[in-house]
Backbone bond lengths (Angstrom), bond angles and torsions (degrees), N, CA, C in turn:
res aa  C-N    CA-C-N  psi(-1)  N-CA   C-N-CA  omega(-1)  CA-C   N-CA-C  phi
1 X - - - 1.450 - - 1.521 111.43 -
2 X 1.346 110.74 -27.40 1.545 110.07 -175.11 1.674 118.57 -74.09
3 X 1.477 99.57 -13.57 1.509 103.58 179.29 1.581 102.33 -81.24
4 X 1.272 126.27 -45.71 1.119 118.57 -171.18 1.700 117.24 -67.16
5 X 1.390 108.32 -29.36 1.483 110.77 -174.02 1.903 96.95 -86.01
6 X 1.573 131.19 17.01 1.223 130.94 -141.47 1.314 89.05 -134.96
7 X 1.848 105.50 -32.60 1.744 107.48 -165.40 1.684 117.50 -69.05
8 X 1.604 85.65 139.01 1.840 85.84 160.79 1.515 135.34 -90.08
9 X 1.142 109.75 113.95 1.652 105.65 -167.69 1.374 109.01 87.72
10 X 1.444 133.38 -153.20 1.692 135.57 -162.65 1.408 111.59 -119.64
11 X 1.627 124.69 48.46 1.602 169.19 -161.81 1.899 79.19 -58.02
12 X 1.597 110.45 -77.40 1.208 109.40 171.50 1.455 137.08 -117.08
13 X 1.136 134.69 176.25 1.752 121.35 -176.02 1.361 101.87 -109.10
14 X 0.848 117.98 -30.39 1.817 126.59 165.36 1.504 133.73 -160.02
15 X 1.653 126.52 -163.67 0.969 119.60 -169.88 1.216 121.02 -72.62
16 X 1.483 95.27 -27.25 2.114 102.51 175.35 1.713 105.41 -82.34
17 X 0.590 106.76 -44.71 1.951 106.92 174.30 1.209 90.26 -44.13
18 X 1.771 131.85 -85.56 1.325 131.21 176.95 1.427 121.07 -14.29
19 X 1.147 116.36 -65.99 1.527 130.70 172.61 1.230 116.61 -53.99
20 X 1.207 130.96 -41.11 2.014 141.82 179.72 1.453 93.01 -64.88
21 X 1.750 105.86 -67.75 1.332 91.79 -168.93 1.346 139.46 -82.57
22 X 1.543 125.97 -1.35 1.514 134.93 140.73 1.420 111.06 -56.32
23 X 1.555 120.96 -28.13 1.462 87.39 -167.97 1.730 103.63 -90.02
24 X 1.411 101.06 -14.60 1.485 119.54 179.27 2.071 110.67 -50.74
25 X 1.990 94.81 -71.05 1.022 85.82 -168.28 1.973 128.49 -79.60
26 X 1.891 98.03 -19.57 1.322 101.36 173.28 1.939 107.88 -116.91
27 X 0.833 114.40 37.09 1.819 109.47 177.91 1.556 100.13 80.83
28 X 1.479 78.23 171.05 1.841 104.22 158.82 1.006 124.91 -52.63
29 X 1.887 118.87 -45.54 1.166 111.70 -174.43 1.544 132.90 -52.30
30 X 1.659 94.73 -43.26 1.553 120.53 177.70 1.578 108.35 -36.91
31 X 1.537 125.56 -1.57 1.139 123.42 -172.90 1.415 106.15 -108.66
32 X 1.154 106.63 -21.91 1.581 117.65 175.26 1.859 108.83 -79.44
33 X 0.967 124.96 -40.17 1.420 136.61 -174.41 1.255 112.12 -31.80
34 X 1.208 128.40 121.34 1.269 150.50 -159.46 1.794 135.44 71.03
35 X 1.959 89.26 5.46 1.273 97.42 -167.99 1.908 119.88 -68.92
36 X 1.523 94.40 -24.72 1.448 106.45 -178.43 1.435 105.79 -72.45
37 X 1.422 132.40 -33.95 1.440 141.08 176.37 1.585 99.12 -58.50
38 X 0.995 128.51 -45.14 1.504 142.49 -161.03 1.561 93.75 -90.87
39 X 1.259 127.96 -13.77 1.476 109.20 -167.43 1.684 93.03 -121.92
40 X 1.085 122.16 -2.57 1.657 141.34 150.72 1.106 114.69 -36.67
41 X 1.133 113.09 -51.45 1.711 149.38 -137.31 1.316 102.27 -78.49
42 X 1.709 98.92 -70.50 1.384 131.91 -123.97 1.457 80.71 -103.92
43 X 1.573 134.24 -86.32 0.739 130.18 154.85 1.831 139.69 56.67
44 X 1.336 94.27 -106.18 1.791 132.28 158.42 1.915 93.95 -35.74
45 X 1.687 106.88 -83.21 1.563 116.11 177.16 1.864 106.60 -46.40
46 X 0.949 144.81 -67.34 1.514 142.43 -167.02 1.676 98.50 -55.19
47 X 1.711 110.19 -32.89 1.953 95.38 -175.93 1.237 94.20 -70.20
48 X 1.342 142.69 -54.30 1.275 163.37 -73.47 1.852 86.10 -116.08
49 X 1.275 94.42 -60.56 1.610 110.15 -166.27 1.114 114.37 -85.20
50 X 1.426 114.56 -47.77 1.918 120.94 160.04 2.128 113.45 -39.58
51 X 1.574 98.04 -36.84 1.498 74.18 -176.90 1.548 104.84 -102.25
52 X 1.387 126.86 -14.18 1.338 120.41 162.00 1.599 126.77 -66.45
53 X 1.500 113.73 -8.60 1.461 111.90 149.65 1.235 128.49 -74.99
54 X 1.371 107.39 -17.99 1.382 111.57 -165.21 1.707 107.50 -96.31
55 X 0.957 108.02 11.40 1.494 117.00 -149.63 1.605 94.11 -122.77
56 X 1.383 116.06 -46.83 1.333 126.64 176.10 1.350 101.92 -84.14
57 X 0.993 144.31 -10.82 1.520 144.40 169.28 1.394 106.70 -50.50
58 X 1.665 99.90 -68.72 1.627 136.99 -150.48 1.737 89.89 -80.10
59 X 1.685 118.91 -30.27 1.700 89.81 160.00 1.376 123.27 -97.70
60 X 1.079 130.46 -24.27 1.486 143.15 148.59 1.751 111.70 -15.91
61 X 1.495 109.16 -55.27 1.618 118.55 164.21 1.114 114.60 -39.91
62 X 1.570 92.94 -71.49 1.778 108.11 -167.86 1.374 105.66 -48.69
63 X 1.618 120.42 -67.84 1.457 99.13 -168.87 1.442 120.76 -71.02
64 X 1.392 126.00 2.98 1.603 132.02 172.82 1.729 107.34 -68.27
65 X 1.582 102.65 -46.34 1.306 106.09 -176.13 1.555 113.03 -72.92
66 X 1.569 110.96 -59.42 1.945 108.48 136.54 1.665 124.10 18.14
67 X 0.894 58.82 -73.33 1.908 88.06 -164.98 1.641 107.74 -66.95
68 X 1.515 103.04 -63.17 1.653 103.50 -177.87 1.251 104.39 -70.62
69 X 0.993 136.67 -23.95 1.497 124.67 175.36 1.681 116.47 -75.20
70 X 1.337 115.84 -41.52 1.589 109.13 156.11 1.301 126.01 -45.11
71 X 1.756 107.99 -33.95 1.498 98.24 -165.73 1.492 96.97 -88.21
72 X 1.263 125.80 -28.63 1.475 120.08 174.36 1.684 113.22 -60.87
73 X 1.286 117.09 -17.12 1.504 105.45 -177.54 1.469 98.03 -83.54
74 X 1.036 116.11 -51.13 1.808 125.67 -158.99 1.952 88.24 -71.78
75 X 1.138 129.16 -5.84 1.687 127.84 166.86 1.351 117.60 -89.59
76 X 1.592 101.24 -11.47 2.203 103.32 -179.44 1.402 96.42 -114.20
């Protein structure tokens, strides 16, 4: 998409033209290009947050279970 919003003058007519003719004049890969920069990125943030949910979950439990078990003693 960035080539087309990038082009000078009427380079392509749309997104599939775009697509035919990158894969035409530089390969398949040319479609991948920049994906490893982008997965650099992204990456680091997706571990980052995936294990800090998981982390606040696993104490979130504890003091739930914590908790109901106090209130069940102070109920007998």
């Amino acid at each position: 998409m960035s080539r087309m919003y990038n082009q000078t003058g009427n380079l392509y007519k749309g997104v599939f033209d775009c697509l035919f003719k990158t894969i035409r004049t530089e390969g398949v890969l040319a479609i991948y290009k920049g994906y490893f920069a982008h997965l650099a990125r992204i990456l680091p943030h997706t571990i980052l947050t995936l294990s800090l949910a998981e982390q606040t979950n696993k104490v979130m439990r504890r003091l739930e279970d914590r908790f109901l078990s106090d209130s069940l003693k102070e109920n007998l």
